[in-house]
MIKOL-192083 format. One record per atom (N, C-alpha, C): y, x, z; atom name. Coordinates in steps of 0.02 Angstrom, whole numbers, plus 50000, padded with zeros to 5 digits. Layout:
BEGIN
REC,north,east,up,name
REC,Y,X,Z,CA
...
END
This chain:
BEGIN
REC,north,east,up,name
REC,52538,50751,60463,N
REC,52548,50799,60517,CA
REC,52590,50767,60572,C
REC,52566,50768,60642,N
REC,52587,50746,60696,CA
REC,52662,50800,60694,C
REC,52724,50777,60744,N
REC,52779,50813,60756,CA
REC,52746,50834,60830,C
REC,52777,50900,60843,N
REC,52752,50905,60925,CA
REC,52755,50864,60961,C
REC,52703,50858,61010,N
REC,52723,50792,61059,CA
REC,52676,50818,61133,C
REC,52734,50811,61193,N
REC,52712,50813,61239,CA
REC,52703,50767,61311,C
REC,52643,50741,61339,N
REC,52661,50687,61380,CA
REC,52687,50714,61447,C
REC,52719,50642,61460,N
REC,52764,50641,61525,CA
REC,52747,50571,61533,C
REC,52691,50545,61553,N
REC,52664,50455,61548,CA
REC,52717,50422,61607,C
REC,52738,50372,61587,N
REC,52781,50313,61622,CA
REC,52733,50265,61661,C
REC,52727,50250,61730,N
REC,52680,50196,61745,CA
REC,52705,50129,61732,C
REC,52765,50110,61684,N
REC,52764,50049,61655,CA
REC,52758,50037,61593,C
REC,52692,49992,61602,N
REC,52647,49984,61557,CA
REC,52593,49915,61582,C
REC,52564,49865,61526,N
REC,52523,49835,61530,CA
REC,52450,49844,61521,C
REC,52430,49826,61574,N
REC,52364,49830,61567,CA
REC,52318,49762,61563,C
REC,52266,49757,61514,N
REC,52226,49786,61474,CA
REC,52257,49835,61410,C
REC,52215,49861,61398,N
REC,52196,49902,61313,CA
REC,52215,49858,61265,C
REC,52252,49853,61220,N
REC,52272,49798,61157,CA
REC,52230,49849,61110,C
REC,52207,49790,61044,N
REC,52172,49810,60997,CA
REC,52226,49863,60955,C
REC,52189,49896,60912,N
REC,52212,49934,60861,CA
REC,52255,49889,60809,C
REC,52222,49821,60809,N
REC,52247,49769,60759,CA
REC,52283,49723,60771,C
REC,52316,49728,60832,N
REC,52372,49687,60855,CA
REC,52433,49745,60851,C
REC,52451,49813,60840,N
REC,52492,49831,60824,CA
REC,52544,49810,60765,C
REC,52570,49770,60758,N
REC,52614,49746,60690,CA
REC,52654,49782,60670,C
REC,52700,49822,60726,N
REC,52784,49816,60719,CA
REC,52783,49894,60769,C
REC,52838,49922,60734,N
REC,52895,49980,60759,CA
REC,52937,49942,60759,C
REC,52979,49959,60837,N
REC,53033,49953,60854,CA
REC,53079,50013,60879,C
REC,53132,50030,60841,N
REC,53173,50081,60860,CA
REC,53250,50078,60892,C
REC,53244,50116,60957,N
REC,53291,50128,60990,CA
REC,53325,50172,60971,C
REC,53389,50157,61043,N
REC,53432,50230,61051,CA
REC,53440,50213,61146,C
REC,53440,50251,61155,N
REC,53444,50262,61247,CA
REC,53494,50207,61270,C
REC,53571,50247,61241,N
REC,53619,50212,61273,CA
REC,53644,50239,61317,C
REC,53633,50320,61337,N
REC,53638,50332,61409,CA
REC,53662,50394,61404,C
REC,53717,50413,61437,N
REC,53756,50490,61423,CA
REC,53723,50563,61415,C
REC,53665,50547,61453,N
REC,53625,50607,61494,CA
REC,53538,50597,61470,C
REC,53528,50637,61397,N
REC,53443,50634,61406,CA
REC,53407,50653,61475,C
REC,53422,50695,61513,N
REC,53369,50684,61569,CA
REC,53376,50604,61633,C
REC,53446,50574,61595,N
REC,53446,50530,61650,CA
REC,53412,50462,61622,C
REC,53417,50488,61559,N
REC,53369,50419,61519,CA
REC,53295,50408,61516,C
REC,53279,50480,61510,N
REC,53212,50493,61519,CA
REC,53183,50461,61595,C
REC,53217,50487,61651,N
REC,53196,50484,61717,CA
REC,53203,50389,61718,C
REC,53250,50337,61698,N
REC,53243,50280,61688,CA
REC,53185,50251,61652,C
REC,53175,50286,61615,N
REC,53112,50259,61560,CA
REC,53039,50276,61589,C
REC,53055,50317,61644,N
REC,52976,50328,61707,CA
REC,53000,50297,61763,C
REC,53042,50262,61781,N
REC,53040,50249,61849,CA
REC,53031,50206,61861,C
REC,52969,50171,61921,N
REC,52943,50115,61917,CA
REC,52978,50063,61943,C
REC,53020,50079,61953,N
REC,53056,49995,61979,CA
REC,53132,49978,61922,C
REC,53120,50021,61861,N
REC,53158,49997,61813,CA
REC,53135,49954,61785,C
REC,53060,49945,61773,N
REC,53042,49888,61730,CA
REC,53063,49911,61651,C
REC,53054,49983,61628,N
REC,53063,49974,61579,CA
REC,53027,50037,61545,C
REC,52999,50052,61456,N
REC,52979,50118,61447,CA
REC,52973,50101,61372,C
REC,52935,50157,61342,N
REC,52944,50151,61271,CA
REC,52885,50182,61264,C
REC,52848,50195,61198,N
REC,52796,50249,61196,CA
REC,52794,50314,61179,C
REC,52862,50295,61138,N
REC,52891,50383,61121,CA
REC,52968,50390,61131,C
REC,52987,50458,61148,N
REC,53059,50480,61177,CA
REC,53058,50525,61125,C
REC,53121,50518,61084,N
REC,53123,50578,61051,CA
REC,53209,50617,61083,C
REC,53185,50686,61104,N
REC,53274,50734,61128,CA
REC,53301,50743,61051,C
REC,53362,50749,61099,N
REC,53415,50781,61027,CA
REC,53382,50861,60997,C
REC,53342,50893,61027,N
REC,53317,50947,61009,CA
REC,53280,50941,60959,C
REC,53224,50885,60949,N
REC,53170,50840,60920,CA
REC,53103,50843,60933,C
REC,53115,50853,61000,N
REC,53068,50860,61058,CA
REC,53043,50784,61047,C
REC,52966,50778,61045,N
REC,52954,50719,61052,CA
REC,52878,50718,61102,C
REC,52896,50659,61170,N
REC,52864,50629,61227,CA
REC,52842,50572,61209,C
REC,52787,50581,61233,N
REC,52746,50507,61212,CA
REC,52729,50494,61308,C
REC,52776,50440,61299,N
REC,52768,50408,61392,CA
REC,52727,50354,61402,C
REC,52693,50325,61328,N
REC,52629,50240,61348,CA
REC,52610,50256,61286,C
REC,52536,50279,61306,N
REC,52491,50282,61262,CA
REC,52486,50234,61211,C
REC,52470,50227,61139,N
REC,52480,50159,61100,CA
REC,52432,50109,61144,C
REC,52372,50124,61155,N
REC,52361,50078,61175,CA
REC,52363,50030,61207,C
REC,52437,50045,61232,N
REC,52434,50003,61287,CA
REC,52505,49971,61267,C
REC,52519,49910,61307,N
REC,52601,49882,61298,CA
REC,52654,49910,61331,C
REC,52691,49933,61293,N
REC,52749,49961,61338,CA
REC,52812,49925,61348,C
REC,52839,49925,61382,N
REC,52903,49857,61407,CA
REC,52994,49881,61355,C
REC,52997,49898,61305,N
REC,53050,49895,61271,CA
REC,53085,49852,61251,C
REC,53034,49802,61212,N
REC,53092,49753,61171,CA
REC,53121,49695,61210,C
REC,53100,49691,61260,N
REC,53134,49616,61304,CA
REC,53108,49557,61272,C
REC,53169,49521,61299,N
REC,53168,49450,61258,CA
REC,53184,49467,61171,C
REC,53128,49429,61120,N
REC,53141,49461,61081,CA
REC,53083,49397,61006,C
REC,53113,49416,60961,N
REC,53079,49374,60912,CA
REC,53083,49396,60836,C
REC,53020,49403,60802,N
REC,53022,49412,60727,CA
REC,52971,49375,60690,C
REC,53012,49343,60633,N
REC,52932,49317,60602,CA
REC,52912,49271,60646,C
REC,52856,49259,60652,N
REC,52794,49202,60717,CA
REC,52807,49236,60764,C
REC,52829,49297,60776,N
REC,52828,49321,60837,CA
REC,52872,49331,60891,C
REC,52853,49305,60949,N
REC,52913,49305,61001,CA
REC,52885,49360,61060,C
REC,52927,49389,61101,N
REC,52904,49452,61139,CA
REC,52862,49507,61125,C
REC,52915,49550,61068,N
REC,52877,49590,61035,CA
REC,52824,49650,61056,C
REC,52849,49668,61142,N
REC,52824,49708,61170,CA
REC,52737,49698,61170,C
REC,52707,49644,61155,N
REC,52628,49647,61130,CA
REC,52602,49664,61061,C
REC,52647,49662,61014,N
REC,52624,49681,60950,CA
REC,52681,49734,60929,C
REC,52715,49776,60981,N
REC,52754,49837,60926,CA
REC,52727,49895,60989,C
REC,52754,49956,60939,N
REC,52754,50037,60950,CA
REC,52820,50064,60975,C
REC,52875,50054,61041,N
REC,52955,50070,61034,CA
REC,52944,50145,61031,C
REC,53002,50137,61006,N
REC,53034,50228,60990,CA
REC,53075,50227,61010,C
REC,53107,50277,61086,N
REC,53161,50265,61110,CA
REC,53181,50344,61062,C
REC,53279,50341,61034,N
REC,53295,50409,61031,CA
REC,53353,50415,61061,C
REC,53355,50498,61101,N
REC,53408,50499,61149,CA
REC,53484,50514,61102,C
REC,53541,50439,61100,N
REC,53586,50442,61101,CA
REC,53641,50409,61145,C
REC,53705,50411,61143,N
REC,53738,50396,61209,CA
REC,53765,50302,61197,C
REC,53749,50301,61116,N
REC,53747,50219,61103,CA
REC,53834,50206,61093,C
REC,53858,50157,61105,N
REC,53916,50116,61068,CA
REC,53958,50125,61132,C
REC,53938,50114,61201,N
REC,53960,50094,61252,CA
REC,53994,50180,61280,C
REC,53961,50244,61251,N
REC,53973,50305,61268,CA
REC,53988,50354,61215,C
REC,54017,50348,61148,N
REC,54052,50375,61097,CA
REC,53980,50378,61060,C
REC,53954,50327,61037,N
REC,53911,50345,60996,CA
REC,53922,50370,60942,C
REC,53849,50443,60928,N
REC,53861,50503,60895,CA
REC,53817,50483,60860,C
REC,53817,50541,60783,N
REC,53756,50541,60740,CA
REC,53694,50563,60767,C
REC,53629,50535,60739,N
REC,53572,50564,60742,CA
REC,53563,50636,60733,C
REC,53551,50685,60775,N
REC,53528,50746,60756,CA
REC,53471,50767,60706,C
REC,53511,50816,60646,N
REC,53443,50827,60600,CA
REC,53386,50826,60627,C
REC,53357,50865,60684,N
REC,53302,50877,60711,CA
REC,53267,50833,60767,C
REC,53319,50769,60763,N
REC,53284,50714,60780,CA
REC,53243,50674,60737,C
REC,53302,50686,60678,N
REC,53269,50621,60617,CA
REC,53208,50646,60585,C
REC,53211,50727,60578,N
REC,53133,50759,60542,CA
REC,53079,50728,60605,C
REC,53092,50738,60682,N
REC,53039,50717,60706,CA
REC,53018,50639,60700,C
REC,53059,50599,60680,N
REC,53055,50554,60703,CA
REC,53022,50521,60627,C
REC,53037,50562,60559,N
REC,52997,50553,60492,CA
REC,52924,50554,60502,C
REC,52921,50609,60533,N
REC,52841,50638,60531,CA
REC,52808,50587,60611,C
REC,52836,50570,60642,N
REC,52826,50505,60678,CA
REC,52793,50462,60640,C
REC,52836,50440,60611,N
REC,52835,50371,60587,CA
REC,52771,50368,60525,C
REC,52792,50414,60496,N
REC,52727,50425,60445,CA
REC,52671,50413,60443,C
REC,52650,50448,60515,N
REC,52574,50453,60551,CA
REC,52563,50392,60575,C
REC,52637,50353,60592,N
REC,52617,50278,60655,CA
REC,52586,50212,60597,C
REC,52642,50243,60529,N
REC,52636,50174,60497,CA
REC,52573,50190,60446,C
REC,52524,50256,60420,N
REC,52473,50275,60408,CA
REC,52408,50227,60442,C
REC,52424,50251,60518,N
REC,52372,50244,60559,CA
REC,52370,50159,60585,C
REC,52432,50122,60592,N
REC,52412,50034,60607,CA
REC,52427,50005,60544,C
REC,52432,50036,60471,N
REC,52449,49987,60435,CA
REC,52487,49946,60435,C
REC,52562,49982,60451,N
REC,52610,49940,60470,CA
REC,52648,49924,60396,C
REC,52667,49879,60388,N
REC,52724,49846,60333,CA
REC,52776,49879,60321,C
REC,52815,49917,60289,N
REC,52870,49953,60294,CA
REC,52938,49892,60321,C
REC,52904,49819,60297,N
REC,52956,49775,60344,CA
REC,52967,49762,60390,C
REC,52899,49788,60436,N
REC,52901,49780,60490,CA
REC,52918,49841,60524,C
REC,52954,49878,60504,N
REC,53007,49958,60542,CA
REC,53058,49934,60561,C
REC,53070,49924,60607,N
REC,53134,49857,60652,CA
REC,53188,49915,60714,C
REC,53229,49876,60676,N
REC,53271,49907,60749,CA
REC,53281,49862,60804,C
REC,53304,49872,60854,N
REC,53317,49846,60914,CA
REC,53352,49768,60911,C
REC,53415,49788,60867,N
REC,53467,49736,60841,CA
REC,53429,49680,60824,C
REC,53388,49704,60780,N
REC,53366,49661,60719,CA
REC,53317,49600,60759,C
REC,53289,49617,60808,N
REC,53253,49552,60860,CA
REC,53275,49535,60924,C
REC,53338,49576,60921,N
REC,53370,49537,60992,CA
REC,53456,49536,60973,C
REC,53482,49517,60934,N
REC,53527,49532,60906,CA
REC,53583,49513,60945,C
REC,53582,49444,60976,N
REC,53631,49427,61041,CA
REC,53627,49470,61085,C
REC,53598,49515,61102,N
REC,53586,49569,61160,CA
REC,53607,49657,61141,C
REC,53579,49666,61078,N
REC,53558,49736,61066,CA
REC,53616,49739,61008,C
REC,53637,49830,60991,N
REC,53653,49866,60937,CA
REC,53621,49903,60900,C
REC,53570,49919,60935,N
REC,53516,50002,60924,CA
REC,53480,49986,60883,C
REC,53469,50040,60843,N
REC,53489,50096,60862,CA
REC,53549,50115,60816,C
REC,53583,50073,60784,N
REC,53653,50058,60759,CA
REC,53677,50072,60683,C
REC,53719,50074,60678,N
REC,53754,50093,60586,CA
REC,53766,50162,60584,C
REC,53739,50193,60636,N
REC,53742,50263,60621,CA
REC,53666,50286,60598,C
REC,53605,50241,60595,N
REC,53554,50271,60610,CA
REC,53551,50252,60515,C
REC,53505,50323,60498,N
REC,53484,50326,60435,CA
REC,53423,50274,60386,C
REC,53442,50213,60388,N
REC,53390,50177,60343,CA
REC,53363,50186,60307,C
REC,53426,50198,60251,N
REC,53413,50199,60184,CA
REC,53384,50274,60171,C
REC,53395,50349,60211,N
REC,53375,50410,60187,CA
REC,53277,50392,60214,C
REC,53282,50343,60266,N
REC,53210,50327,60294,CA
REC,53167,50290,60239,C
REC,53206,50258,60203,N
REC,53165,50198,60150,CA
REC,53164,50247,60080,C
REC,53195,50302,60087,N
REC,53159,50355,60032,CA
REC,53108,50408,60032,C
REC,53092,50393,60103,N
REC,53028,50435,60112,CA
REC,52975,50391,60129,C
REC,53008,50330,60113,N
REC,52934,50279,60117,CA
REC,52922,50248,60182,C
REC,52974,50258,60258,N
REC,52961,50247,60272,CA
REC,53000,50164,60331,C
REC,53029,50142,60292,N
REC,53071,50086,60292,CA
REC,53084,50055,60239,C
REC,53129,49998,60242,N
REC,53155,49950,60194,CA
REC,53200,49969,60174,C
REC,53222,49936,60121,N
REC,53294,49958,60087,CA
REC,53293,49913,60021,C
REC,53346,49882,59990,N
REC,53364,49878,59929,CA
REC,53368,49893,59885,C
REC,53367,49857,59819,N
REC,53377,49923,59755,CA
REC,53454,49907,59708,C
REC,53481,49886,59742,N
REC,53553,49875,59703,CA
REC,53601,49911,59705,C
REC,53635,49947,59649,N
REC,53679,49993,59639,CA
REC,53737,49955,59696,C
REC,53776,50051,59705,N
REC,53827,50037,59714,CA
REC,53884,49990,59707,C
REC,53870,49985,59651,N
REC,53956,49981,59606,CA
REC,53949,49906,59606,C
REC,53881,49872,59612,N
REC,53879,49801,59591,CA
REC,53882,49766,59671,C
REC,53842,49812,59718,N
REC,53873,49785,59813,CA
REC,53961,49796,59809,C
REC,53986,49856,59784,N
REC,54054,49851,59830,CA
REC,54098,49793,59759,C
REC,54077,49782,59707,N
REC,54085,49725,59658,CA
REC,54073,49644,59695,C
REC,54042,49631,59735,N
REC,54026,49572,59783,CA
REC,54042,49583,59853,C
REC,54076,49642,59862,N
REC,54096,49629,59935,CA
REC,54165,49591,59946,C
REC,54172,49544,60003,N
REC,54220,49516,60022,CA
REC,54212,49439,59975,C
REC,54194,49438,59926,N
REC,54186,49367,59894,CA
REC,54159,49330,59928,C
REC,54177,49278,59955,N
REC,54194,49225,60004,CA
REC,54122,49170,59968,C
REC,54100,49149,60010,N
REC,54019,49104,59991,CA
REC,54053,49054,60009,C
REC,54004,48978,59973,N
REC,54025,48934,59998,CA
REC,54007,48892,60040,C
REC,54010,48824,60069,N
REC,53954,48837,60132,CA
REC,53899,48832,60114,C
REC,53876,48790,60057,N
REC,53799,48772,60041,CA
REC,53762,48846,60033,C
REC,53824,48902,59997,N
REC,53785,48959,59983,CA
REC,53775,48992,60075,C
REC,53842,48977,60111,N
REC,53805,49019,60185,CA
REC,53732,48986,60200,C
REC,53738,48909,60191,N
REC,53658,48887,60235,CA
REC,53625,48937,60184,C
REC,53605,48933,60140,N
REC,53551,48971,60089,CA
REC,53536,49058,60116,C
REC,53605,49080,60144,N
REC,53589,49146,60162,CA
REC,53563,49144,60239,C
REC,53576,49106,60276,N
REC,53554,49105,60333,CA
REC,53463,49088,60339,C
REC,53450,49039,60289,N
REC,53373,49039,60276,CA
REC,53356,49087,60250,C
REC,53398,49131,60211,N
REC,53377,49172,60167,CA
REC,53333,49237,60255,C
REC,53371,49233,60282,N
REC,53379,49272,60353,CA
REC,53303,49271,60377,C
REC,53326,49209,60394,N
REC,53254,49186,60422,CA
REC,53186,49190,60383,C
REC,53168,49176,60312,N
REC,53134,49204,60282,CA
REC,53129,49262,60281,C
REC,53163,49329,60296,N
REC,53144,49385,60293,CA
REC,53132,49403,60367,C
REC,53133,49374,60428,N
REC,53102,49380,60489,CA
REC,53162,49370,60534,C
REC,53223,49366,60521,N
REC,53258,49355,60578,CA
REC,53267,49288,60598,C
REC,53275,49263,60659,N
REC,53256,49218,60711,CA
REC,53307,49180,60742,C
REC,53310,49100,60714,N
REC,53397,49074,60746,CA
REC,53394,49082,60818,C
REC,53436,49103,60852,N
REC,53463,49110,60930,CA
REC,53476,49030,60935,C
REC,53414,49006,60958,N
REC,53405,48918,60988,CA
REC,53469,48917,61041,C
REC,53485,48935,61081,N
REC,53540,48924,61126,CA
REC,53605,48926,61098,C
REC,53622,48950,61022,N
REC,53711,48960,61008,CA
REC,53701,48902,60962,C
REC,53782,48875,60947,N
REC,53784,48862,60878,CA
REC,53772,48871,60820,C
REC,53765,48821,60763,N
REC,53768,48862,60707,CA
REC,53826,48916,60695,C
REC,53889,48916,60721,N
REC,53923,48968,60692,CA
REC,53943,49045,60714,C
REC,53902,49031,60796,N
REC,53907,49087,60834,CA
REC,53818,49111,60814,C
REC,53757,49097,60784,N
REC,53730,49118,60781,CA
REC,53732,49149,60709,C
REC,53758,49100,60657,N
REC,53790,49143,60593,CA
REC,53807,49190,60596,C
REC,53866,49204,60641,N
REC,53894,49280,60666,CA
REC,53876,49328,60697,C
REC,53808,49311,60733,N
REC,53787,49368,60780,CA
REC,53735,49407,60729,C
REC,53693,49344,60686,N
REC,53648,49369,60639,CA
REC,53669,49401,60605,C
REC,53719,49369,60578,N
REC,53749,49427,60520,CA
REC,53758,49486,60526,C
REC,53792,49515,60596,N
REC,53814,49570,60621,CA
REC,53752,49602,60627,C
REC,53702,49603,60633,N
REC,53633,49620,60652,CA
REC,53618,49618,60557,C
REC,53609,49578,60535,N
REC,53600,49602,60463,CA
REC,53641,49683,60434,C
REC,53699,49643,60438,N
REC,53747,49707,60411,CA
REC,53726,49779,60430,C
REC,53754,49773,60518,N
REC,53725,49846,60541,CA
REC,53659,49877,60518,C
REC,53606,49835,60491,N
REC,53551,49869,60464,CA
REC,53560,49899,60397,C
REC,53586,49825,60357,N
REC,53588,49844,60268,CA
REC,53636,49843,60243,C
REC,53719,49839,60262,N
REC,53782,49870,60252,CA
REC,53833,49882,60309,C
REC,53809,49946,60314,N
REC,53836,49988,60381,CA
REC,53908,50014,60381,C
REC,53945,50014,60315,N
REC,54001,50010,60287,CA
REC,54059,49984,60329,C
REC,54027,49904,60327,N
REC,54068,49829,60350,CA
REC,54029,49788,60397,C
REC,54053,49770,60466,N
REC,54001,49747,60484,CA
REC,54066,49706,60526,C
REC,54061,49640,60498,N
REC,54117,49584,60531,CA
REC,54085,49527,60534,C
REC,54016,49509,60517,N
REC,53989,49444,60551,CA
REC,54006,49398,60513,C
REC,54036,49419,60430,N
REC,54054,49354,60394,CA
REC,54011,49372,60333,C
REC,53970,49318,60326,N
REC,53922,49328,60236,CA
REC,53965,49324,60192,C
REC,53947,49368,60148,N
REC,53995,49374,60086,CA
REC,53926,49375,60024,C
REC,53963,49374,59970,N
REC,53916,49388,59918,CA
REC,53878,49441,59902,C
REC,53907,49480,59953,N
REC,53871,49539,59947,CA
REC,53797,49550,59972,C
REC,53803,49510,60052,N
REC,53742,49496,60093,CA
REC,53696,49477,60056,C
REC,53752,49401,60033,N
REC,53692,49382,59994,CA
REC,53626,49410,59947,C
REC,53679,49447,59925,N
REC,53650,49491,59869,CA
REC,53581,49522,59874,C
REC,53589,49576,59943,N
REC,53553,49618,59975,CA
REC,53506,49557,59987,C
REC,53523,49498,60033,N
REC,53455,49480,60067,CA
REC,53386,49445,60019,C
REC,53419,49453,59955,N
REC,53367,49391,59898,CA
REC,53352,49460,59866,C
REC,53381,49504,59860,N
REC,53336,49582,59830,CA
REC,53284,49594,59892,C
REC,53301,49593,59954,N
REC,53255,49627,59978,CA
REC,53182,49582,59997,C
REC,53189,49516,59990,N
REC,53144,49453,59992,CA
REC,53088,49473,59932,C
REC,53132,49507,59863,N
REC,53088,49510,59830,CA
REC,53040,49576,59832,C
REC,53069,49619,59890,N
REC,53020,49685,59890,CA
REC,52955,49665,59919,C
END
C-alpha cells in the first residue's frame, strides 16, 4: 500500500527517462532547514540546482517532486560500491528536519509510518538490496550528516526494510572502547570498503579513518560517535559483511 502522496513536480531533473533497472539505491535525507515550506520551495526552485523525488512533512504528508523515472539532483558528489555520482542510480528521500546545524529533532511518528510504507513499495518495486537503503552520510561522508543518529535504522531493519546487525547488546557495549591495533584498524577500514564505503582519495589515511568512521558509527552505533574504531566497530562491520 502506497502512503498518500501528492505532486508538487520540481523542474530539476535529468532528462532522458532512466531504465527501471538502473535504479540500485535509496538515498535518505533530512532538509536541514528550519522551515518545511522554505525547504520545500528550495527543492523546486530552478536555480538551486537541487531536488529529491520524495518530500516527506512532519505531518507525513508525502510529495513526490521527480518522477522515478527520471534523475533527480540529491546526492552530489558522491560514491558507493563501483558507484560514483549516485544521483543516476538512486531514489532520494528528502525528510523535513531542521538537521544538526538547527537543533536537530526526532523523526516524527507520522513521518517514519510514511516513510515505512514508502520504502516498502520502492524496495518491492526496483528490487532494491536492503544494503543498498543509504543515508546521505554514508556516500558523502566528508560533506553530509543526514539524515543522522537520530534517524531510526535499526526499528527500519525490523520491518525489513534496512540493514542492521545481529549482535546482542551486552556483547557491543562488552567491546566498546577496546582499543584495536593498527593491523586490526587497516582490516576494519577494508572491512569498510568491502561493505560499500569509499576512501575520500583527497585526505589522509588518518583523516579519512576518522571521517569514515564517524559516518559508520552515526549509522550502526548512534550511542558513540568519535571517529575512533574500537572493537566494537569492528565487531558490527564483519557481522554485517556476513548478512
Amino acid at each position: 500500500m502506497w502512503p498518500k502522496i501528492t505532486n508538487n513536480y520540481s523542474p530539476n531533473f535529468n532528462i532522458p527517462k532512466r531504465s527501471k533497472k538502473k535504479i540500485k539505491y535509496i538515498v535518505i535525507h533530512y532538509t536541514g532547514m528550519k522551515s518545511e515550506l522554505a525547504a520545500l520551495k528550495r527543492l523546486c526552485e530552478e536555480n538551486k540546482n537541487v531536488s529529491a523525488h520524495y518530500f516527506i512533512k512532519k505531518n507525513g504528508e508525502v510529495i513526490n517532486l521527480v518522477p522515478d523515472a527520471y534523475e533527480a539532483w540529491h546526492a552530489g558528489k558522491s560514491r558507493w560500491n563501483n558507484h560514483n555520482s549516485l544521483n543516476k542510480n538512486s531514489i532520494g528521500i528528502e525528510i523535513h528536519n531542521p538537521g544538526h546545524k538547527n537543533f536537530y529533532k526526532n523523526f516524527s511518528p507520522k513521518q517514519l509510518k510514511s516513510l515505512r510504507l514508502l520504502l516498502k513499495k520502492l524496495i518491492k518495486k526496483y528490487k532494491i538490496n536492503l544494503k543498498n537503503v543509504l543515508g546521505h552520510s554514508d556516500i558523502a561522508p566528508e560533506r553530509k550528516k543526514d539524515p543522522g543518529e537520530k534517524f531510526p535504522w535499526k526499528k527500519l531493519a525490523r520491518f525489513n526494510l534496512a540493514l542492521w546487525h545481529k549482535i546482542s547488546e551486552i556483547n557491543l557495549k562488552k567491546n566498546r572502547l577496546k582499543k584495536l591495533k593498527q593491523t586490526e584498524e587497516i582490516k576494519f577500514l577494508k572491512y569498510l570498503y568491502a561493505f560499500g564505503y569509499k576512501r575520500i582519495e583527497e585526505l589522509n589515511w588518518n583523516l579519512n579513518k576518522k571521517i569514515i568512521t564517524k559516518a559508520f558509527q552515526r549509522r550502526f552505533r548512534q550511542s558513540l560517535i568519535n571517529g575512533i574504531p574500537d572493537k566494537e566497530c569492528l565487531l558490527i562491520v564483519k557481522n554485517l559483511l556476513k548478512s
